[in-house]
C-alpha positions as CSV (number, residue, x, y, z in Angstrom):
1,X,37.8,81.2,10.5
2,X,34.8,78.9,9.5
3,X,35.7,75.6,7.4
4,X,33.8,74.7,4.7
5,X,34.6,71.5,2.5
6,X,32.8,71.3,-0.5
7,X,33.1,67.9,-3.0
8,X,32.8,67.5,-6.4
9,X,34.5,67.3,-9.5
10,X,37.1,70.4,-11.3
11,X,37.1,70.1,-14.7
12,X,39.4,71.1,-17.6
13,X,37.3,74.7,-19.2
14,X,37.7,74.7,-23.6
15,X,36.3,78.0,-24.3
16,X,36.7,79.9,-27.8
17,X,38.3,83.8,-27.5
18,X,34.9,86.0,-26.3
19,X,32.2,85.4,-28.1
20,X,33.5,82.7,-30.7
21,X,31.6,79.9,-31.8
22,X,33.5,77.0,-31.6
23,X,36.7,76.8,-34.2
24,X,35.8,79.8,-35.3
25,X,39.3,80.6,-34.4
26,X,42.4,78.4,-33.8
27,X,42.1,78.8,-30.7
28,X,40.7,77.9,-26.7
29,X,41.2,79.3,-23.6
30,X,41.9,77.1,-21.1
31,X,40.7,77.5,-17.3
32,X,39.0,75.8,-14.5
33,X,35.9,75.3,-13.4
34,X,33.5,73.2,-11.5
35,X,30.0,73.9,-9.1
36,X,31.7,72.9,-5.7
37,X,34.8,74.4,-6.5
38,X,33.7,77.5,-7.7
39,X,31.7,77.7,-4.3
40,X,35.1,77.2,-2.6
41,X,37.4,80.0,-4.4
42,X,34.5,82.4,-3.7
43,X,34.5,81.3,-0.3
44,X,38.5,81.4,0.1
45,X,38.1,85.4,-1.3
46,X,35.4,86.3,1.3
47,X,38.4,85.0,3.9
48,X,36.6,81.8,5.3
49,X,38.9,78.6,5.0
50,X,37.3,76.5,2.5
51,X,38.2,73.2,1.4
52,X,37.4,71.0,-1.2
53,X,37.7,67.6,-1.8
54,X,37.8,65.8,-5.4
55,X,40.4,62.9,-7.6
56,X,42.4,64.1,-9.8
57,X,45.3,62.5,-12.0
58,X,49.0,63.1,-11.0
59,X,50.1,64.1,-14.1
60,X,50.3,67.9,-15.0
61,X,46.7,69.0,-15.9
62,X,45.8,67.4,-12.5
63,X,48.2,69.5,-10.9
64,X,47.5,72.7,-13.0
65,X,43.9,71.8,-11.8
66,X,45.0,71.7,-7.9
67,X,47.3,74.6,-8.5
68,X,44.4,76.8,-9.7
69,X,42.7,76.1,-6.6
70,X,45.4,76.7,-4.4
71,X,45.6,80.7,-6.3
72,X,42.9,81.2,-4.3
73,X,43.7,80.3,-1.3
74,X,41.7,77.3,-1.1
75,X,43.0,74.1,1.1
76,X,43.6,71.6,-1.4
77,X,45.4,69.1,1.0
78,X,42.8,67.0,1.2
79,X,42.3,65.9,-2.7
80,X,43.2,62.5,-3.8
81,X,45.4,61.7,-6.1
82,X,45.2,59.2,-8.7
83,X,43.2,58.1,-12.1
84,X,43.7,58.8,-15.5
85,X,42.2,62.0,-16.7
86,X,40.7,65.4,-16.0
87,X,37.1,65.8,-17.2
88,X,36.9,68.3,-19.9
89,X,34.2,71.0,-20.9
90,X,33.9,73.4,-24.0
91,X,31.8,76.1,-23.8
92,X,30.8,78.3,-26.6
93,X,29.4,81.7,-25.0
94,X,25.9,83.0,-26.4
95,X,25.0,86.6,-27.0
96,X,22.3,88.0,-28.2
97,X,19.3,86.0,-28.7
98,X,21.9,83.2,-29.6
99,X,22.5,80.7,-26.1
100,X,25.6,79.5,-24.9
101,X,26.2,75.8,-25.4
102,X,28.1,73.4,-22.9
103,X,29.2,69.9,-24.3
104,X,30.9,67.6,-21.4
105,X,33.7,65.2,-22.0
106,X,34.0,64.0,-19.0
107,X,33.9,60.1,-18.8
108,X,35.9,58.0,-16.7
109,X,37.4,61.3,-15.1
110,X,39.8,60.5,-11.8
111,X,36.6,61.5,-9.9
112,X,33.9,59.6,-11.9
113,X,35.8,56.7,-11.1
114,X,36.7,57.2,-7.5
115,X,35.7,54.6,-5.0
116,X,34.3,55.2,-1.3
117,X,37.9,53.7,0.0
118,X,39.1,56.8,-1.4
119,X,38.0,59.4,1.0
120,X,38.5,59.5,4.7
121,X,35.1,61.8,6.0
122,X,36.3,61.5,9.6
123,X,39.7,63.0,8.5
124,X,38.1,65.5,5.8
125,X,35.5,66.6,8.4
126,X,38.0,67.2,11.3
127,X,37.5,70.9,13.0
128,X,34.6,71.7,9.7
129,X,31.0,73.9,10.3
130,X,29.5,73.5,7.1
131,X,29.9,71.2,4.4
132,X,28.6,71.7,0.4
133,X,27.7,69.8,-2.7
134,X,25.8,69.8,-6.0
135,X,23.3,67.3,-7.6
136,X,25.8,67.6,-10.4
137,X,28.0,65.5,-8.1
138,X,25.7,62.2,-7.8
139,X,24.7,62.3,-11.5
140,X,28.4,61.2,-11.9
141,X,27.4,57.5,-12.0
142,X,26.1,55.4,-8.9
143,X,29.4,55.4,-7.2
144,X,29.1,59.2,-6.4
145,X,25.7,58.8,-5.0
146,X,27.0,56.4,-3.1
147,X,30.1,58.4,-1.8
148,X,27.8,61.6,-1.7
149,X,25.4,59.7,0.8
150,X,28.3,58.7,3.0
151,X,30.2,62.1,2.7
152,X,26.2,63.7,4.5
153,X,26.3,61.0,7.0
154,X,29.4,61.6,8.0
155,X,29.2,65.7,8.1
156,X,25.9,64.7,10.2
157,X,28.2,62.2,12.6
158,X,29.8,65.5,13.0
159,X,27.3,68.0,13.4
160,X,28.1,70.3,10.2
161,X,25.3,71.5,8.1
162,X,24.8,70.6,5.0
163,X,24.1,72.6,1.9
164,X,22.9,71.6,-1.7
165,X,22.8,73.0,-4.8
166,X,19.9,70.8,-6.6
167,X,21.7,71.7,-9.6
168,X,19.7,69.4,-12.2
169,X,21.9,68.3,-15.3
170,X,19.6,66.7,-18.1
171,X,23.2,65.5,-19.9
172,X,24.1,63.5,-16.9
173,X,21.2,61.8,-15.9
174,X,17.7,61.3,-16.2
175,X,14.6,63.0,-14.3
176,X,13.7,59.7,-12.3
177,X,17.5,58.7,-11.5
178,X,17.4,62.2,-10.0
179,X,14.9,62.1,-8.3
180,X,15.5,58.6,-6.7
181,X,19.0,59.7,-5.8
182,X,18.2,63.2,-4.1
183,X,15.4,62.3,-2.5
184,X,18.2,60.1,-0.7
185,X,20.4,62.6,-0.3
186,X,18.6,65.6,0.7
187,X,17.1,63.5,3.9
188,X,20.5,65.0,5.0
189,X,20.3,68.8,3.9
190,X,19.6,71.8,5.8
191,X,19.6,74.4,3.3
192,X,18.7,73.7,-0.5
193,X,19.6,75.6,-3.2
194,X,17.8,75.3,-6.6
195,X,16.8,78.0,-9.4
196,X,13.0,77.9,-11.2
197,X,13.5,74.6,-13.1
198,X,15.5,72.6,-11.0
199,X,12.5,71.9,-8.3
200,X,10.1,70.8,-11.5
201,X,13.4,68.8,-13.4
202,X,14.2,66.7,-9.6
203,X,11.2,66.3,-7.9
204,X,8.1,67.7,-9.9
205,X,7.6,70.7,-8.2
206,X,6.8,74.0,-9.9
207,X,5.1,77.4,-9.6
208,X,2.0,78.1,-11.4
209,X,1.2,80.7,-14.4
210,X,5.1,80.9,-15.0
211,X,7.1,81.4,-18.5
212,X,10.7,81.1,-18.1
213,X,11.2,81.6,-21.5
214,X,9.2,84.1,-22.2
215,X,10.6,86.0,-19.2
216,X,7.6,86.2,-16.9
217,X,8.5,84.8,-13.2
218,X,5.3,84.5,-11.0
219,X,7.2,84.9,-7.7
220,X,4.2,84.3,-5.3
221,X,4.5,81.2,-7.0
222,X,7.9,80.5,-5.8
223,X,6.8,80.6,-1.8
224,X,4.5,77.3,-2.6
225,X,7.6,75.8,-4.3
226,X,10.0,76.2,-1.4
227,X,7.5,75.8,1.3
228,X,6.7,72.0,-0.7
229,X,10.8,71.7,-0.2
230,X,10.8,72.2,3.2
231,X,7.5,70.1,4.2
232,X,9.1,67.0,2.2
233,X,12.2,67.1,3.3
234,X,12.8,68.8,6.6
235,X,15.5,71.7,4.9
236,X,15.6,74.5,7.3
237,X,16.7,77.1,4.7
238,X,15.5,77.2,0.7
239,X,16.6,79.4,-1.6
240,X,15.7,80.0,-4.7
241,X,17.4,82.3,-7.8
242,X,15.1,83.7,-10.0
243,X,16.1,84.4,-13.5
244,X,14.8,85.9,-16.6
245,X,16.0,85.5,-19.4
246,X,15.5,89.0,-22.0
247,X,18.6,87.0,-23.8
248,X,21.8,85.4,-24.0
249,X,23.6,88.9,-23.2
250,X,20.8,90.5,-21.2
251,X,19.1,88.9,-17.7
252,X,17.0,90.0,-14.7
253,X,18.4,88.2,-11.9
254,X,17.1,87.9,-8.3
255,X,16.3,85.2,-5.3
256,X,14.3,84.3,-2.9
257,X,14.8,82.6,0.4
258,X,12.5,80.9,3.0
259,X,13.4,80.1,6.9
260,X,10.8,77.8,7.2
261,X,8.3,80.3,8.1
262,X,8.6,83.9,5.9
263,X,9.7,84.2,2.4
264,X,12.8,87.2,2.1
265,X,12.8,88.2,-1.5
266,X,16.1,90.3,-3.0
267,X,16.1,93.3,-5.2
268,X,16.5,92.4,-8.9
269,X,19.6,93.3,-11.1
270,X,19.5,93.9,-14.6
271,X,22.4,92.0,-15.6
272,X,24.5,92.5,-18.7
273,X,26.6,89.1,-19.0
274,X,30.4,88.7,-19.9
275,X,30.4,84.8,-18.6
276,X,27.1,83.4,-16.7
277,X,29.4,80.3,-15.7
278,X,29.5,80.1,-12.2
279,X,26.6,82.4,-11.0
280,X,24.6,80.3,-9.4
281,X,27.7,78.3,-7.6
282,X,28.5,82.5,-6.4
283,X,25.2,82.8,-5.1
284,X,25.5,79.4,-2.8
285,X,28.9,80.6,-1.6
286,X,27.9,84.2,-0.7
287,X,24.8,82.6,0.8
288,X,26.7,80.1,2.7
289,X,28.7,83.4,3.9
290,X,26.1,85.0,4.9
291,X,24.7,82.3,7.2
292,X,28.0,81.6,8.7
293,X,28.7,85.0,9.8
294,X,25.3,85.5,11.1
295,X,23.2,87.9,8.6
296,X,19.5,87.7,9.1
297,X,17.6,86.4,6.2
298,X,17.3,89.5,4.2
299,X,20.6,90.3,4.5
300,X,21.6,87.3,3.3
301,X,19.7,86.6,0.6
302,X,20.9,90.2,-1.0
303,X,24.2,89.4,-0.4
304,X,24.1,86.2,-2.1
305,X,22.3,87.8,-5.6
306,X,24.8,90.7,-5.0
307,X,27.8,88.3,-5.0
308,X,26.1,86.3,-8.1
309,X,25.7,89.4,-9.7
310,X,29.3,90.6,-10.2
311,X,30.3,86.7,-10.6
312,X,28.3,87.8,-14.3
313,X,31.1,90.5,-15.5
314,X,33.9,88.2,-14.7
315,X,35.2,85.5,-17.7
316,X,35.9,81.8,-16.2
317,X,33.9,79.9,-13.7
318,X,35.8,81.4,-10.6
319,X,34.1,84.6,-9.0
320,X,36.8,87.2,-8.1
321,X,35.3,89.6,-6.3
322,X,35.9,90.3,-2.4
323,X,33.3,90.9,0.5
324,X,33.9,94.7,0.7
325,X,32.8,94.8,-3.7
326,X,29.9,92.9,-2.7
327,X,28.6,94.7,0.1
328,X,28.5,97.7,-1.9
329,X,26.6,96.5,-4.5
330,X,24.2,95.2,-2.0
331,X,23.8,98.5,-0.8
332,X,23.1,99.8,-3.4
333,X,25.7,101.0,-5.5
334,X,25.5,99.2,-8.8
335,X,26.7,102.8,-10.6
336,X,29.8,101.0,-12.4
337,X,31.6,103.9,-12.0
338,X,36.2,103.8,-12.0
339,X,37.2,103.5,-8.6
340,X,40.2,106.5,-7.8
């Protein structure tokens, strides 16, 4: 089986029942979540052995957090152990023409205060292919960047590729610490992930006659876009989700990806949403997937929306769907219909 170690922080999920707003009720439900580790549960249920690396407190909500991951499947032997707390986030689902809203509590988490002593890449690295993270990682505080940086050297030293999920955070960090800090760190990556406003938010790169708001995507647009990616940084592989947004229930959602040479564009869904949480993080892993196992671009790329998709009709941040559920909704049947 392929290895992939992904690294980043697994937070504490606050979310009123369905479509609450927050306190509406007395009370949360309480799950996991997190972009690199959503990337490796998906990966654990499409049978690759996945990895993934953080700090978390050894109290009980750091082991709750470890023993959600390890549900799954998911090698968690490699986590360190030690800080104070989890970071927390609540999230109050939108519907309608009403958006969802994220607030982070997440300051001096075990990870945001991790050190580069803390992790051993030769160790983590030993018998890996690929190896994944998120710009949500770095915007952490200086540290991470720092540990990021050393973690893509490493997987370099040992000839894994490296993906990244540009993953822009406005909360975190600002525009220009972003874009000092990835244009670092994706010197290192061969395939970068990013959705339409993440390539205008990092590094001032954005298609033309496009209205994200207003639902219109100019997708000839988006071939300049990753073809600029590629030419400044050297990525083999960009791909890029394309979402419109008719509302907070109601989205088309599609990608794009480019080899370096031909742009492969996916079919579009017309996605009803139960919990958007996590959909990009499902397209990465089924993308990632697809790559390892050999699919040609096309292939990929639909597996990847196809896989983000269903990762929409699923509450939490964790996409439970297997490899046989999204191959036939990349071929085609999207019918919904009970399975006897």
């Amino acid at each position: 089986m392929n290895r992939v170690v992904t690294f980043g922080e697994i937070m504490l999920r606050l979310a009123p029942n369905g479509y609450y707003r927050f306190f509406q009720d007395d009370q949360m439900q309480a799950t996991f979540g997190g972009g690199e580790a959503n990337v490796a549960v998906s990966l654990a249920n499409f049978g690759l052995d996945s990895r993934y690396v953080t700090k978390l407190p050894v109290h009980a909500i750091g082991q709750a957090a470890v023993n959600s991951l390890r549900y799954f499947g998911v090698d968690t032997s490699k986590i360190v152990r030690g800080g104070d707390r989890v970071g927390i986030y609540f999230l109050e689902k939108g519907a309608s023409q009403r958006g969802s809203v994220c607030i982070y509590d997440r300051a001096h988490s075990a990870i945001q205060e991790a050190s580069s002593s803390d992790f051993d890449w030769d160790d983590i690295f030993d018998g890996a292919e690929w190896f994944h993270f998120t710009g949500i990682t770095p915007a952490l505080g200086s540290n991470l960047v720092q540990i990021c940086l050393e973690a893509c050297r490493a997987a370099k030293k040992h000839g894994l590729k490296i993906s990244c999920d540009l993953n822009y955070r406005g909360k975190l960090w600002t525009r220009d610490q972003a874009r000092v800090a990835m244009t670092e760190l994706c010197r290192y990556v061969d395939v970068c992930i990013a959705n339409e406003e993440d390539a205008k938010d990092v590094f001032g790169i954005e298609p033309e006659n496009n209205d994200i708001k207003g639902g219109q995507l100019n997708t000839d647009g988006y071939r300049s876009v990753a073809k600029q990616l590629a030419d400044r940084f050297g990525f083999e592989k960009v791909a890029i989700t394309l979402r419109t947004s008719i509302s907070a229930s109601d989205n088309g959602w599609a990608a794009m990806l480019y080899d370096g040479g031909e742009c492969f564009f996916s079919k579009s869904y017309n996605v009803h949403i139960v919990d958007r949480v996590g959909g990009g993080d499902s397209f990465g892993a089924g993308l990632i997937y697809s790559l390892l196992e050999g699919k040609a671009p096309q292939e990929a790329v639909e597996f990847a929306v196809a896989a983000s998709a269903l990762k929409h009709s699923v509450e939490g941040d964790f996409n439970r769907v297997t490899v046989k559920e999204v191959e036939k909704l990349a071929g085609g049947d999207g019918s919904g219909r009970v399975q006897r």
